[in-house]
C-alpha positions, 0 to 999 in steps of 0.5 A: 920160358919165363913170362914174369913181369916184375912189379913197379915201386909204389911212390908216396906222393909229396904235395909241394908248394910255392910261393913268389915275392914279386919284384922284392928289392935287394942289395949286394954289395957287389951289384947295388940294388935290384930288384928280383923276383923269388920263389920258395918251394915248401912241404907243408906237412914237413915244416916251413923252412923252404926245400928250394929256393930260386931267384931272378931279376925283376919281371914285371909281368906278374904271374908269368914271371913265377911261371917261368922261374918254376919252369926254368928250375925244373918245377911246374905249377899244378894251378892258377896263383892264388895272390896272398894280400896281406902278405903281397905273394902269390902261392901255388901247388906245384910239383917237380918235373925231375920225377916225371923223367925218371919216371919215363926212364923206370918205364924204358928200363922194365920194357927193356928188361921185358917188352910187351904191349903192357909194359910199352903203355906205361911208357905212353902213360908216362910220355902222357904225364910229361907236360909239354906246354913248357916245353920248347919246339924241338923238345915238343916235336921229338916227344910227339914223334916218341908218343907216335912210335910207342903207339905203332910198338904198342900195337905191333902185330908181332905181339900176336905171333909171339903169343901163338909160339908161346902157346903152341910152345909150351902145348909142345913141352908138355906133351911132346909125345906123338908130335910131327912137323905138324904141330901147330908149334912148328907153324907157329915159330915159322910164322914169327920167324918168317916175320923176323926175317922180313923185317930184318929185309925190308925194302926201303926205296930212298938212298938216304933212308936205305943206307940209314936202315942198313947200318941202323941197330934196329936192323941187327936186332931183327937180325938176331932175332930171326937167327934165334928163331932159325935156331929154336925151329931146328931145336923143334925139329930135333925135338919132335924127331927124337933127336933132341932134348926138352932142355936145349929146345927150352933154352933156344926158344926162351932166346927167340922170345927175349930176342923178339921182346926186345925188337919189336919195341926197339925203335920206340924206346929209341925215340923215347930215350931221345924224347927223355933228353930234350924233356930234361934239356927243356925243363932247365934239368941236368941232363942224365940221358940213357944209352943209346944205341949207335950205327956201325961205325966203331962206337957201341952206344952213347949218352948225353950228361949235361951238355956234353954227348959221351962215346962208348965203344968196348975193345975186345980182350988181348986188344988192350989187355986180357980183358979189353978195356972201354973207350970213351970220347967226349964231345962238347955241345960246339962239337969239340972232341976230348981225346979218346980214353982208355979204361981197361977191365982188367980184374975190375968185376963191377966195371966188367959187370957194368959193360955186360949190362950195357951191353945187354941194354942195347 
């Protein structure tokens, strides 16, 4: 059973800097003269010769006007202005917020690829660093809710469990010798299991909630999960009656523990990946939302681009084609729908290898 976390990219950091011209006059031949306000984003170290350069018409209030034209572009200043005279601007360290985003979703991804209660706090780290004095009231409500839901996760007594059946586990595979049904490993794998199979059968007493709760893929997952750990407790059995071999119990347990890693965070990288959206929405970013889940219902995940929500649903093979095919569906933010299209995987590997991995992640 690997427990190998892989490290994260170290990131140079880059100071940037605004500066903003208050009310400068303009003509255009086709508007007239105006007036308009203008920022300019720079990296001194690089040169002066502006990276970005935004624009809008006059507000006369000064530093909030700057403020609003950074946030409104996806940048944030780190200070208060500092107002240049000699030169009638205002200057400011600021950063872009884009980088905060992703780095929210490079932490989804590595729980993703390994859940643990240290992986689940970079993900609350990176929640912390977004700045939410920017953002509007839904955004702020729904990355309050991800913060909370990261915590629960973080703190899930399943964690516990799982290290009891890791360690007893692996006493087992060393040492196989003379065990019997009482081996703390079969204790162990019974508790989790047993926990697996609560959670999948939790009682909710409201008829919404629980209609909600039974199509929800949160519910398959503890699903999975406890039928892994059904599973591995046979292989043990096997194994410690002398039926078995290490090799097949290795392998059922390594898919109980992935299986367990992967649902106890389950609901909390949801609520992250919804909190990542009206981050981006918020901060005036293009929005490139990450795969989410979907209940029963035909599609298997969906993702928001810009302002438009995408369906995913994969076809079986001989449905459409001997390899199946991906169904898409587009639905503008009014809730107009695009027709449904068809793209077959046929021999296609990267696309196949780009399904498998969707798939995978969700």
């Amino acid at each position: 059973m690997s427990t190998t976390v892989p490290p994260a990219p170290a990131t140079a950091p880059v100071r940037y800097f605004a500066e903003f011209w208050s009310g400068m006059q303009v003509t255009r031949r086709s508007e007239g003269t105006r007036r308009e306000d203008w920022v300019a984003i720079t990296v001194p170290k690089d040169g002066p010769d502006p990276v970005a350069r935004f624009t809008a018409p006059y507000a006369p209030d000064g530093e909030i006007g700057a403020n609003a034209l950074l946030a409104a572009n996806g940048w944030h200043a780190l200070g208060p202005w500092e107002y240049l005279a000699g030169r009638n601007t205002y200057r400011a360290r600021v950063e872009p917020m884009r980088p905060l985003v992703v780095a929210l979703q490079d932490a989804v991804r590595a729980v993703e690829d390994y859940g643990s209660p240290d992986t689940l706090a970079v993900v609350g780290a990176a929640l912390g660093g977004l700045y939410v004095d920017v953002m509007d009231e839904q955004a702020h409500r729904i990355h309050d809710g991800a913060e909370r839901a990261v915590a629960l996760a973080e703190g899930a007594e399943e964690w516990t469990l799982l290290e009891d059946v890791e360690r007893a586990v692996s006493s087992f595979l060393h040492r196989p010798d003379g065990a019997t049904i009482e081996h703390p490993a079969v204790r162990a794998v019974v508790l989790l299991t047993s926990q697996c199979g609560s959670r999948y059968g939790e009682r909710v007493e409201d008829p919404v909630e629980r209609r909600a709760w039974i199509a929800s893929p949160e519910r398959r997952a503890w699903r999975r999960a406890y039928l892994d750990g059904l599973e591995a407790l046979r292989k043990l059995g096997s194994a410690i009656e002398g039926t078995g071999d290490g090799k097949a119990l290795d392998k059922a347990m390594t898919a109980f523990v992935a299986s367990v890693r992967r649902v106890i965070p389950y609901q909390a990288l949801f609520e992250t990946r919804r909190a990542l959206v009206e981050a981006a929405r918020s901060y005036g970013l293009f929005v490139v939302g990450m795969r989410q889940p979907m209940p029963e219902g035909g599609w298997e995940w969906a993702r928001r681009l810009g302002d438009a929500t995408f369906l995913f649903a994969v076809t079986p093979p001989f449905v459409e084609g001997p390899y199946g095919a991906v169904e898409v569906q587009r639905f503008s933010e009014d809730g107009t729908a695009d027709p449904v299209r068809y793209f077959p995987l046929g021999g296609n590997e990267e696309r196949r290898r780009a399904v498998a991995e969707a798939l995978y992640r969700i």
